[in-house]
Backbone as CSV, one residue per row, in Angstrom:
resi,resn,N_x,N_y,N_z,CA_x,CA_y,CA_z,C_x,C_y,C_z
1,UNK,23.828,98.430,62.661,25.152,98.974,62.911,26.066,97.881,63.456
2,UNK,27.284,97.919,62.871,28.188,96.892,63.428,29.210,97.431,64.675
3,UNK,28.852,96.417,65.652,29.956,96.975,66.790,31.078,95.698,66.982
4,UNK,32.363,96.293,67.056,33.561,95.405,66.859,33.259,94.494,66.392
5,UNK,32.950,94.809,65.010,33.391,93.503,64.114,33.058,94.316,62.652
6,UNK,34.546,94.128,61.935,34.661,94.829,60.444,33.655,94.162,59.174
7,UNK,33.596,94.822,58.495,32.559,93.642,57.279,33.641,92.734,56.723
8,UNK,33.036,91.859,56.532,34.084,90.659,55.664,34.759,89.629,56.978
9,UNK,34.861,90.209,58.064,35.776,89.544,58.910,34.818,88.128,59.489
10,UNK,36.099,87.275,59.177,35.086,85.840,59.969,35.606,85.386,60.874
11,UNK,35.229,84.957,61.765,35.615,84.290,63.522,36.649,83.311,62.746
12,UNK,37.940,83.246,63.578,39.088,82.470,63.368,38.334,80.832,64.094
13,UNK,38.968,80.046,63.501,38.472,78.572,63.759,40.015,78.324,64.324
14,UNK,40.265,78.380,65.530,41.185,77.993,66.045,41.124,75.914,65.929
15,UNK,40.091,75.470,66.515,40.269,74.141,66.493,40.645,73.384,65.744
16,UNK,39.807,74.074,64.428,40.101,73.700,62.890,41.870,73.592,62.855
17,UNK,42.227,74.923,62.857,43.614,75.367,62.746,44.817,74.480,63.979
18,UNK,44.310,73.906,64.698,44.890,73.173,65.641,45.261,71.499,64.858
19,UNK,43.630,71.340,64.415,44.127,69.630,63.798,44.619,69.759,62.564
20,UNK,44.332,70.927,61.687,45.374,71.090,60.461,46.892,71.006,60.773
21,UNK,46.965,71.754,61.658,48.839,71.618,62.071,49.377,70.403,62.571
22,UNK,48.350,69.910,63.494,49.028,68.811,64.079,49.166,67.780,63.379
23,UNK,47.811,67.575,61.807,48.413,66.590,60.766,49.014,67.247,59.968
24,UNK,49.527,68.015,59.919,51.029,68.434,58.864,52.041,68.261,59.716
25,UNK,52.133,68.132,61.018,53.624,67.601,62.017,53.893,66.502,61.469
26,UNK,52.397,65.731,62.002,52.361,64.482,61.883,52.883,63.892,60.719
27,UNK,52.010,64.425,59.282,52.734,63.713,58.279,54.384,64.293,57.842
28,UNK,54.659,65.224,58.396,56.263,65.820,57.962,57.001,64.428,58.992
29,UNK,56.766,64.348,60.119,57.503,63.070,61.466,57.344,61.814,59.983
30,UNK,55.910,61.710,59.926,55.795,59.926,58.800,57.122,60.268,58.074
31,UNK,57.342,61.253,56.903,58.042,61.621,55.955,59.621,61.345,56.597
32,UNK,60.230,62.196,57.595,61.428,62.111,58.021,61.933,60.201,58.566
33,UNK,60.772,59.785,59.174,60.579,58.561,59.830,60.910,57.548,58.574
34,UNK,59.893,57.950,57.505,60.121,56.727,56.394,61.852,56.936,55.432
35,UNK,61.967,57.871,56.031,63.061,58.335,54.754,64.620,58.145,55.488
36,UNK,64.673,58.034,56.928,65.773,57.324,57.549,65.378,55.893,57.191
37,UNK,64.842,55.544,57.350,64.477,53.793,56.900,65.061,53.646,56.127
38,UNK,64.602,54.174,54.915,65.272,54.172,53.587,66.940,54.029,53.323
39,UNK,67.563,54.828,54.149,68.700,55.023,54.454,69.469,54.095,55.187
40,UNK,68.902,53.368,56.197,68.931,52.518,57.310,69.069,51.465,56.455
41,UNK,67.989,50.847,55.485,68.072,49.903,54.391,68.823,49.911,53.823
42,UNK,69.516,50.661,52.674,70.685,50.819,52.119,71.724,50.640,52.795
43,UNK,72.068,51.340,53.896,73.478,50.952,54.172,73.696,49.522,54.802
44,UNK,72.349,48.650,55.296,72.498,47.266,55.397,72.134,46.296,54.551
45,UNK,72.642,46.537,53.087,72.967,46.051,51.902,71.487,44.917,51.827
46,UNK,70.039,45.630,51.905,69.444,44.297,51.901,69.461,43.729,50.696
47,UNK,69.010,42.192,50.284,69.407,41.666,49.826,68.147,41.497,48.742
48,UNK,66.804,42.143,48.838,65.953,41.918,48.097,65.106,43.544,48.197
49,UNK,64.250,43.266,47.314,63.447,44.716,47.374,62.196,44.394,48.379
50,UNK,62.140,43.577,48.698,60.875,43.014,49.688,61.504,43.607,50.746
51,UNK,62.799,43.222,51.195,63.101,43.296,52.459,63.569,45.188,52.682
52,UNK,63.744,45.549,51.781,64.017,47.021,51.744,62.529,47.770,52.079
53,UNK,61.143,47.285,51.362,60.028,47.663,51.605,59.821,47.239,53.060
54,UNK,59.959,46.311,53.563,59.711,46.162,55.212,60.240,46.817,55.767
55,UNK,61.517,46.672,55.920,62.094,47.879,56.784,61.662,49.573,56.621
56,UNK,60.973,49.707,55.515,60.601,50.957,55.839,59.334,51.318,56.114
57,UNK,58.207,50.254,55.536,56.740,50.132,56.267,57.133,49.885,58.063
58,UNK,57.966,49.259,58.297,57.934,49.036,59.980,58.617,50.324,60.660
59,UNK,59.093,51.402,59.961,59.380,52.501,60.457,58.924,53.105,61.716
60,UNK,57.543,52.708,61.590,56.709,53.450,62.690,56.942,52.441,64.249
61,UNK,57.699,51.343,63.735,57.781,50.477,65.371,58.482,50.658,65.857
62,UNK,58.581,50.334,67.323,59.706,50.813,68.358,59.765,49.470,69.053
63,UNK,61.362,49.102,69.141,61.904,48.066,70.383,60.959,48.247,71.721
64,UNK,60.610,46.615,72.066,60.184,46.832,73.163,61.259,46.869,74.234
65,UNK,61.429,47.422,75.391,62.301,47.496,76.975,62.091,46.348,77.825
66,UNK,63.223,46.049,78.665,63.458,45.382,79.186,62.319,45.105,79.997
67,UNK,61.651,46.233,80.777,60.378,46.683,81.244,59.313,46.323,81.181
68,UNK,59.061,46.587,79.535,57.911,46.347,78.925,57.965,44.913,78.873
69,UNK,58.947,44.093,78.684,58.737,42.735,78.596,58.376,41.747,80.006
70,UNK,59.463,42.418,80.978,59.003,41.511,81.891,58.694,41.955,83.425
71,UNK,57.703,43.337,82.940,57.172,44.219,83.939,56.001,43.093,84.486
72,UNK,55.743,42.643,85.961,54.713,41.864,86.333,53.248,42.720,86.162
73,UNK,53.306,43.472,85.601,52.225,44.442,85.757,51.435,45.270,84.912
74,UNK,51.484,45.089,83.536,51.152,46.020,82.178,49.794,46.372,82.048
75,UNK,49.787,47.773,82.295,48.306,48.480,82.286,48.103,48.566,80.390
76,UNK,48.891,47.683,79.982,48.388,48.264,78.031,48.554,46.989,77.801
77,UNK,47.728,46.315,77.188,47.688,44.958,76.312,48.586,45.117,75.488
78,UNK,49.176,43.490,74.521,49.940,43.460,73.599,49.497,44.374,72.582
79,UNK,48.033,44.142,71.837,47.598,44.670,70.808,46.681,45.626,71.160
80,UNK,46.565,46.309,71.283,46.048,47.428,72.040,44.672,48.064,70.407
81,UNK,44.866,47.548,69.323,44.399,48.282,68.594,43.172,46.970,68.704
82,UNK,43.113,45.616,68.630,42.762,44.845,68.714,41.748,44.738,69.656
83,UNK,42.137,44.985,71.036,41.619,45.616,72.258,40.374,46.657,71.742
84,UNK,40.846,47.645,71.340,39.415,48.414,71.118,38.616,48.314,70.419
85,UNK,38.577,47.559,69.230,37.557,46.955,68.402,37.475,47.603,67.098
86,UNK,36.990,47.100,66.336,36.684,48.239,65.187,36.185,49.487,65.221
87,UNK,34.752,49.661,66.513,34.066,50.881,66.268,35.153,51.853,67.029
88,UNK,36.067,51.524,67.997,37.153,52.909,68.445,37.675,53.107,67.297
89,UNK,38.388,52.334,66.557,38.876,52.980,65.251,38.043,53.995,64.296
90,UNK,36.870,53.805,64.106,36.145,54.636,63.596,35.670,53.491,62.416
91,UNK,35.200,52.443,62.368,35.107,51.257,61.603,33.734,50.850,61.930
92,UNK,32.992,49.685,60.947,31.675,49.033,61.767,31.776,48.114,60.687
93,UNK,30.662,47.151,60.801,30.646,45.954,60.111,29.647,46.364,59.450
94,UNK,29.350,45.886,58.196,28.408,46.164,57.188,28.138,45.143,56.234
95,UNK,27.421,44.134,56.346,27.427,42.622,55.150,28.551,42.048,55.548
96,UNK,28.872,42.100,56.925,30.055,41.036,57.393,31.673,42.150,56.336
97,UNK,31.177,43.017,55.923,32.839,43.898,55.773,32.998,44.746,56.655
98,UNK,34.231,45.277,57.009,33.983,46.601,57.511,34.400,47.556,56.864
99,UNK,33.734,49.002,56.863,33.568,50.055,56.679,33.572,51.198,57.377
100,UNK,34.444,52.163,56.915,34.071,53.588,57.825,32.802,53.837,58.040
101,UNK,32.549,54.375,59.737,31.098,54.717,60.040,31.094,56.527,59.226
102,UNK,30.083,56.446,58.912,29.571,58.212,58.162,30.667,59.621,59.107
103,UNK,30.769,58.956,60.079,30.834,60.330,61.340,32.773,59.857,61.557
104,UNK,32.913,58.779,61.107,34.426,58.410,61.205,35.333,58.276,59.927
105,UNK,34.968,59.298,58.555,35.495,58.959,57.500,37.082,59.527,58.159
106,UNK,37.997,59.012,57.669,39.447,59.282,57.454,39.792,61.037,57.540
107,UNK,40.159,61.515,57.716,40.191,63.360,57.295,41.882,63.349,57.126
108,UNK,42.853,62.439,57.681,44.376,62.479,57.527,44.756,61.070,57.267
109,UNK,46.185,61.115,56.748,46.802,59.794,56.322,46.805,58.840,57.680
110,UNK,47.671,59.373,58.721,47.441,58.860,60.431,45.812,58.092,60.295
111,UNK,44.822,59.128,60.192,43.354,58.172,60.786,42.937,57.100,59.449
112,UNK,43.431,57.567,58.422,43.401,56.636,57.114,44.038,54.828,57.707
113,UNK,45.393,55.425,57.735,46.570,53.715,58.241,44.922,53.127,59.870
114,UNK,44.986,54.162,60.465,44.974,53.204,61.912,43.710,52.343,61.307
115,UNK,42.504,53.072,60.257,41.163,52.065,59.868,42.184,50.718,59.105
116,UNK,43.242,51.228,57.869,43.039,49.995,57.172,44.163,49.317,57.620
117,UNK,44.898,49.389,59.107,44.956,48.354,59.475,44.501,47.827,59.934
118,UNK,43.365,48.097,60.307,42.103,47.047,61.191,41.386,45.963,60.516
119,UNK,41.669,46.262,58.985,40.757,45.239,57.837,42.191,44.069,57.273
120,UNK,41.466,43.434,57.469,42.615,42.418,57.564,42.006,41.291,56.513
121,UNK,41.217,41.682,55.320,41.309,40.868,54.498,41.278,42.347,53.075
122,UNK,41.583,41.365,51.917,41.305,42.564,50.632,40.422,42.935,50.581
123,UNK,39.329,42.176,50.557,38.162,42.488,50.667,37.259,43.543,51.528
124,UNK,37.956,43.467,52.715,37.849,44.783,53.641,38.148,45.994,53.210
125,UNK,39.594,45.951,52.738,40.603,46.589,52.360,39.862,47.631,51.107
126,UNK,38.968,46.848,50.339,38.596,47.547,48.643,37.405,48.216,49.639
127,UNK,36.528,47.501,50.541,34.832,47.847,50.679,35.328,49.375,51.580
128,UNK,36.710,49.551,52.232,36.949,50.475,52.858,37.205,51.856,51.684
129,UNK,38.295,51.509,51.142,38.308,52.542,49.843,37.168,52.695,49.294
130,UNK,36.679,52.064,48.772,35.249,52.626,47.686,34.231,53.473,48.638
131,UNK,34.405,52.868,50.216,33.260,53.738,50.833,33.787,55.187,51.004
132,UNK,34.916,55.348,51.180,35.840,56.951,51.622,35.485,57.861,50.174
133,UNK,35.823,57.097,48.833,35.781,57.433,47.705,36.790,58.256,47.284
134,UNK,36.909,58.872,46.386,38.231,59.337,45.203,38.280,60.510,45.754
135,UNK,36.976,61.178,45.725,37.201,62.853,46.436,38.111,63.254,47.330
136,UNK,37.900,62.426,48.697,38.228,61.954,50.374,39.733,61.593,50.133
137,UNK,40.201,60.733,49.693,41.164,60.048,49.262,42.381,61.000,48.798
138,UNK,42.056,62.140,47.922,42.850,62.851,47.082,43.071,63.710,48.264
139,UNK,41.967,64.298,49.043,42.273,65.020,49.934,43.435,64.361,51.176
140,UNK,43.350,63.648,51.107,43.745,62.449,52.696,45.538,62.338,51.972
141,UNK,45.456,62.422,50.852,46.827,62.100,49.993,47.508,62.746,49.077
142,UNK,46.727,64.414,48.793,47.254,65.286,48.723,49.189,65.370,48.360
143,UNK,49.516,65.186,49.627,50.545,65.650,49.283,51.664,64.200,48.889
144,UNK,51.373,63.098,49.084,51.807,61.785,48.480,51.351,60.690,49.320
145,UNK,51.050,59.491,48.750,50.885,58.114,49.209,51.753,57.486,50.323
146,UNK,51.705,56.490,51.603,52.681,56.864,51.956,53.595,55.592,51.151
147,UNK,54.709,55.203,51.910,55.773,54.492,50.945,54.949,52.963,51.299
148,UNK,55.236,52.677,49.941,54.365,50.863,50.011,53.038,50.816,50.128
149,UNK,52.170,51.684,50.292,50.674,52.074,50.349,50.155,51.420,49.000
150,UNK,50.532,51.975,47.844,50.172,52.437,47.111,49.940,50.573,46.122
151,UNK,50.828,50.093,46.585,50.842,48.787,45.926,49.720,47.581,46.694
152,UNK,49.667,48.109,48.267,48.831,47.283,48.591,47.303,47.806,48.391
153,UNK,47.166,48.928,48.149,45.751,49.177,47.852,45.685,49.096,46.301
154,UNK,46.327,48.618,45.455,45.807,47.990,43.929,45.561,46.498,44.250
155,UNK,46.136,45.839,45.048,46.341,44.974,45.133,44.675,44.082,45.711
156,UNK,44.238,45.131,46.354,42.778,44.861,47.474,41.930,45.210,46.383
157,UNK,42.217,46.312,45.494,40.991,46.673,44.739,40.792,45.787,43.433
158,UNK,42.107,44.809,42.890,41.891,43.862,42.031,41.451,42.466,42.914
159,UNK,41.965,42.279,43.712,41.360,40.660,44.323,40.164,41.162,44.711
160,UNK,39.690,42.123,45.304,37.813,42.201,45.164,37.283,42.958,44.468
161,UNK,37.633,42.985,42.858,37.198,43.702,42.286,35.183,43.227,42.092
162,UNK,34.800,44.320,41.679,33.434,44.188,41.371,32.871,45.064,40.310
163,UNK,32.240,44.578,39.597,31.882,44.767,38.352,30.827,46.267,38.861
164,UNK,29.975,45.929,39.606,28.697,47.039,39.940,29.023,47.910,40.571
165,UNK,30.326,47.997,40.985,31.320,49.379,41.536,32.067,49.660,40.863
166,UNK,31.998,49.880,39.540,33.386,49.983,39.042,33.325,51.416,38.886
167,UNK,32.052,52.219,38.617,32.097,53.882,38.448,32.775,54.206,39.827
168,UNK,32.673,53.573,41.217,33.252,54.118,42.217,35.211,53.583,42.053
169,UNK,35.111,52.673,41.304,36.427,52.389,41.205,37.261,53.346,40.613
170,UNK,36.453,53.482,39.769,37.271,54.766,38.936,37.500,55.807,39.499
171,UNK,36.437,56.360,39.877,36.831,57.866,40.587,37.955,57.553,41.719
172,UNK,38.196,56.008,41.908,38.972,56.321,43.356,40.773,55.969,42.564
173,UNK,40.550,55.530,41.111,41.571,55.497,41.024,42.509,56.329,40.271
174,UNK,41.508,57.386,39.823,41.611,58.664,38.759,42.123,59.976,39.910
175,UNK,41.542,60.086,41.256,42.209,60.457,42.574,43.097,59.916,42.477
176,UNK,43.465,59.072,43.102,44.792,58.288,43.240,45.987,58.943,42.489
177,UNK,45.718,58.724,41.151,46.736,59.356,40.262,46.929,60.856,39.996
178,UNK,46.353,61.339,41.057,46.612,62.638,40.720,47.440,63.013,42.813
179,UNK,47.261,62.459,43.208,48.298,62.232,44.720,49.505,62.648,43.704
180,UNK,50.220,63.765,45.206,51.436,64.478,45.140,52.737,63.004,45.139
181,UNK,53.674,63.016,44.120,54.905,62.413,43.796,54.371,60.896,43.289
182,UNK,52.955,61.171,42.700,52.428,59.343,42.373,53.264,58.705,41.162
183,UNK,54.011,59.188,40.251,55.453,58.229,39.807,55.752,57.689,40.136
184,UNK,56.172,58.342,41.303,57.112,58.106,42.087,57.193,56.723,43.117
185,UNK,55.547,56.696,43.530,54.940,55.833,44.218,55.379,54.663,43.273
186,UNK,54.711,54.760,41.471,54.187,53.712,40.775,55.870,52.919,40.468
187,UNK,56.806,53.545,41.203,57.939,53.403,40.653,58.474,52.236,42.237
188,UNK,57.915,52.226,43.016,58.455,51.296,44.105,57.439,50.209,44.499
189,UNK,56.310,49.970,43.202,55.976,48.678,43.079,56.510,48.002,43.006
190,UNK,55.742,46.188,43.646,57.045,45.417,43.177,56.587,44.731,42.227
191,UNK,56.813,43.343,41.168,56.536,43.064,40.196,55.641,42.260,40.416
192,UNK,55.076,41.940,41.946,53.796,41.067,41.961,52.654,42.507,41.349
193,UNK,53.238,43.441,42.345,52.410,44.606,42.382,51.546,45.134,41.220
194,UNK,52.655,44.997,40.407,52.504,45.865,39.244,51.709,44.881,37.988
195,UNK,51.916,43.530,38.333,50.691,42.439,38.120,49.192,42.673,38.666
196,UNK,49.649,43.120,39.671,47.701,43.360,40.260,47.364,44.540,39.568
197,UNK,48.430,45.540,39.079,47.760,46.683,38.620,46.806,46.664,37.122
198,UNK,48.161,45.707,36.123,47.624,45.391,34.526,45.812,44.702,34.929
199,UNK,46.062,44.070,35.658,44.752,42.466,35.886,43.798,43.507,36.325
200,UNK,43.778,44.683,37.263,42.576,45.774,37.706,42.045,46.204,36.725
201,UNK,43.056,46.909,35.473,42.674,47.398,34.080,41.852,46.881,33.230
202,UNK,42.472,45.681,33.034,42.179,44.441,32.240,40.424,44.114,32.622
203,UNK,40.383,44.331,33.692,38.835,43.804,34.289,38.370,45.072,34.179
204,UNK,38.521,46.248,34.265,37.731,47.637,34.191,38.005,47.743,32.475
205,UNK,38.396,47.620,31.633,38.684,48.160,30.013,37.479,46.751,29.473
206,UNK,37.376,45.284,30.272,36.221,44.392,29.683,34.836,44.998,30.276
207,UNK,35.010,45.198,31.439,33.396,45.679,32.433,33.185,47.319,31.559
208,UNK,33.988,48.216,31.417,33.423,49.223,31.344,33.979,49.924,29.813
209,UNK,35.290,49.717,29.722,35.817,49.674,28.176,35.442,51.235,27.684
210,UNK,35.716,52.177,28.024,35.643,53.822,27.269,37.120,54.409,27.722
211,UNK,37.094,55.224,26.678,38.390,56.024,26.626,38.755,56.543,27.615
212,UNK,38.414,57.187,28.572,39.269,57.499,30.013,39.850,55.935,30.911
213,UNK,39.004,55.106,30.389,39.815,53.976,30.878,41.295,53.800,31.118
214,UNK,41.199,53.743,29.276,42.652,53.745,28.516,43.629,54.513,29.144
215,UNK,42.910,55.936,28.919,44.212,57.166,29.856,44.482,57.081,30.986
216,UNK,43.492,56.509,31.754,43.597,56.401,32.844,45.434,54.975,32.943
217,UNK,44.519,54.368,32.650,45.914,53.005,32.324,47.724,53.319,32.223
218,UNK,47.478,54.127,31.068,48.593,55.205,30.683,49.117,55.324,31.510
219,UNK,47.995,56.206,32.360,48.645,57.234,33.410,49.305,56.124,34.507
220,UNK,48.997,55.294,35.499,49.355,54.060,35.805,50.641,53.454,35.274
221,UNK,50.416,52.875,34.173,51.155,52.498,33.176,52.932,52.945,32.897
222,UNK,52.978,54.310,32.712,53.843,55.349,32.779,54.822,55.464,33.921
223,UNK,53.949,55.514,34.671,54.596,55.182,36.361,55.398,53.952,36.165
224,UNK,55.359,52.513,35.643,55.930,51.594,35.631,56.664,51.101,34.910
């Protein structure tokens, strides 16, 4: 016999429902944050598309205070991310790369940026993607890439490309292209960018060469 509790009914996951919201704030703040940039750029006539992409990747920085500079006393280091090492990030070393630990994969765009800015070569950069994989990825990016993302992670996955990953390459880049407004993305490459993208193909259509390749390419392709 059931006492207070209906059939079908399942215990509410409040916690769950707590970090779902707080990364949909979070990424709606990224969204509003990157998109004054945007604006901010334009009306100070920059003078190149490089410099229009910086100003809106640095969105997330803030002026330091008078304070902060020449307070005799700073309980927070300069680099504070630096300071905690890879494993606070949720990172570890693996064959001298680093990699997400099992228990620290990415679950939002926020915990995605804070790992791959910690990898500070391409090579980091690709061994980090291929370990998250295409599944993880689509989920994490869902609703779009953020702005300029999208060029530096072709960019990591052609300078370390590898032949004996390339089935993981694929799945991560067949995800990829299915991320909310990815045109859109393929459309604010820049023309180094969009060089690393042909040269990724080019090495996956010789290593592996079958027809989803091709479409896959297209699909890429189309965007540019």
């Amino acid at each position: 016999e059931l006492q207070g509790k209906r059939m079908g009914d399942d215990p509410v996951n409040f916690s769950k429902l707590e970090k779902e919201f707080a990364a949909a704030v979070a990424a709606d703040a990224q969204y509003q944050r990157e998109n004054d940039a945007k604006f901010r750029a334009i009306h100070q006539n920059v003078a190149t598309y490089e410099e229009f992409r910086d100003i809106v990747k640095a969105s997330h920085l803030k002026p330091l205070e008078r304070k902060d500079i020449f307070s005799s006393e700073r309980k927070q280091p300069w680099n504070s991310a630096a300071s905690r090492g890879a494993c606070a990030s949720g990172l570890e070393v693996t064959d001298g790369m680093l990699t997400a630990r099992p228990d620290k994969i990415p679950q939002t765009a926020n915990e995605f940026n804070r790992q791959w800015r910690q990898c500070k070569t391409e090579q980091n950069k690709s061994s980090l993607l291929l370990h998250i994989g295409g599944k993880q990825l689509l989920r994490i990016f869902k609703t779009e890439i953020s702005f300029g993302l999208l060029g530096d992670i072709m960019t990591a996955l052609n300078k370390s490309f590898e032949s004996d990953r390339a089935e993981t390459l694929i799945e991560v880049l067949d995800s990829l292209s299915q991320t909310g407004r990815f045109s859109l993305s393929c459309q604010f490459l820049s023309a180094t960018e969009k060089t690393e993208v042909s040269s990724l193909f080019e090495k996956l259509e010789t290593t592996v060469g079958n027809g989803h390749i091709a479409k896959l390419r297209m699909i890429y392709l189309e965007g540019l």
